[in-house]
C-alpha positions as CSV (number, residue, x, y, z in Angstrom):
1,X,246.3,97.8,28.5
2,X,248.0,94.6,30.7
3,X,244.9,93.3,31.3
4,X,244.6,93.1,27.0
5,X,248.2,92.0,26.9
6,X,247.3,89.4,29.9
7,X,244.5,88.3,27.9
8,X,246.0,87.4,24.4
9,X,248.9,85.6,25.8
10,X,246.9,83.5,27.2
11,X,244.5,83.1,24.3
12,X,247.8,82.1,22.1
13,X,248.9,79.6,24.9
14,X,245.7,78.1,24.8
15,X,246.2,78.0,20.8
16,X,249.6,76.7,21.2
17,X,248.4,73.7,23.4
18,X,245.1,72.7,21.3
19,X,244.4,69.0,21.1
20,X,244.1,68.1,17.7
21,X,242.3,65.5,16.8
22,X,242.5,65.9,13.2
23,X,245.6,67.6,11.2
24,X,243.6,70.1,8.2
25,X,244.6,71.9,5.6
26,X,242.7,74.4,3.3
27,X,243.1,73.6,-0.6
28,X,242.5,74.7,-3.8
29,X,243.9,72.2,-6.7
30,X,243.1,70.0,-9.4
31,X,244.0,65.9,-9.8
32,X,246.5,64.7,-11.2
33,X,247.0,60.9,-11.5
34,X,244.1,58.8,-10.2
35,X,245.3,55.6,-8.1
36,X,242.7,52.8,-7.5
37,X,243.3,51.2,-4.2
38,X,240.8,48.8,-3.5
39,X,237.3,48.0,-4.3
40,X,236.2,50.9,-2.4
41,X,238.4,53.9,-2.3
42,X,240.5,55.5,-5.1
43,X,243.8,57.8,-4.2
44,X,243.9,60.8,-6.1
45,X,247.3,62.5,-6.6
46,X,247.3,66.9,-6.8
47,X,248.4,69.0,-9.4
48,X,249.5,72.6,-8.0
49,X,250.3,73.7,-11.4
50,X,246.7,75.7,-12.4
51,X,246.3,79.5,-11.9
52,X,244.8,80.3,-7.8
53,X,245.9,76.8,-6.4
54,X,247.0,76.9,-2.8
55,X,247.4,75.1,0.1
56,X,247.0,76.7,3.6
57,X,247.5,74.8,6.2
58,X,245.9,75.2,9.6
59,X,247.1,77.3,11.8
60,X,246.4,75.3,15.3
61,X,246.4,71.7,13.4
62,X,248.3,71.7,10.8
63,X,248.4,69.2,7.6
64,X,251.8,68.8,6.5
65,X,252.4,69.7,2.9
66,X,255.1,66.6,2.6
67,X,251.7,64.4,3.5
68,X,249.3,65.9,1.0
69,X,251.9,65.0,-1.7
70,X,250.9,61.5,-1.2
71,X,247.6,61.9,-2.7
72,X,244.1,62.5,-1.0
73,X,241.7,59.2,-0.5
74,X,238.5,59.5,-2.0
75,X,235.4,57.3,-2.0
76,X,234.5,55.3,-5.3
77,X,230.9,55.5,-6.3
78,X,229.1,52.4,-7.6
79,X,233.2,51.1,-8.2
80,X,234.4,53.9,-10.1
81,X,236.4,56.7,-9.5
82,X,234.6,59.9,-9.6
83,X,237.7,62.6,-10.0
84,X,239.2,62.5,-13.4
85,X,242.3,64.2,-14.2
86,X,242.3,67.7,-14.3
87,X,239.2,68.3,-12.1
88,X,239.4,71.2,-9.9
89,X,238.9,70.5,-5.9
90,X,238.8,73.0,-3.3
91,X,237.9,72.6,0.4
92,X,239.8,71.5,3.7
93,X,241.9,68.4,3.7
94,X,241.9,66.4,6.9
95,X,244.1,63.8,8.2
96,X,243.1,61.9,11.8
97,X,246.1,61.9,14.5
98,X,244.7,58.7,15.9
99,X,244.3,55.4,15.2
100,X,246.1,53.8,12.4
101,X,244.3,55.3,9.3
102,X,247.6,58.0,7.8
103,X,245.1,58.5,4.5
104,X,244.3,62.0,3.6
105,X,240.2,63.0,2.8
106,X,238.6,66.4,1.6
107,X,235.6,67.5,3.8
């Protein structure tokens, strides 16, 4: 039983003291406003308000909710921006913690 004990406290100090790389954040949500940025990227804001939306954020690396509400940075194809309004998104937001890129993508 100490040996078990032993074992996942230092399994939760290893968590406690993970590097992170990246800040991520599971969600389930659909756009709001869409923001073009530049020639190449669009920001698009999200809209919490549909039935089953969430955001979890990770446990080890967590996204910051405050950060999300900025909008999430996605690619334009051929110019445009592919998310219209009202478009359901789900899957994990991530945020790099170097470097000076602060925008917010979905894997």
């Amino acid at each position: 039983m100490k040996t078990l004990l032993a074992g996942l406290l230092l399994f939760s100090a290893a968590i406690a003291h993970a590097e992170c790389n990246q800040l991520e954040a599971q969600v389930i949500a659909a756009t709001g406003a869409v923001i073009a940025e530049d020639a190449t990227t669009c920001t698009v804001k999200l809209d919490f308000s549909i039935p089953h939306a969430q955001l979890n954020s990770s446990f080890t690396c967590p996204l910051d909710v405050d950060d999300v509400s900025n909008g999430v940075t996605f690619p334009k194809v051929l110019g445009v921006c592919t998310k219209a309004p009202g478009t359901v998104i789900s899957g994990i937001l991530y945020r790099a913690t170097s470097g000076n890129d602060t925008r917010i993508y979905l894997y």
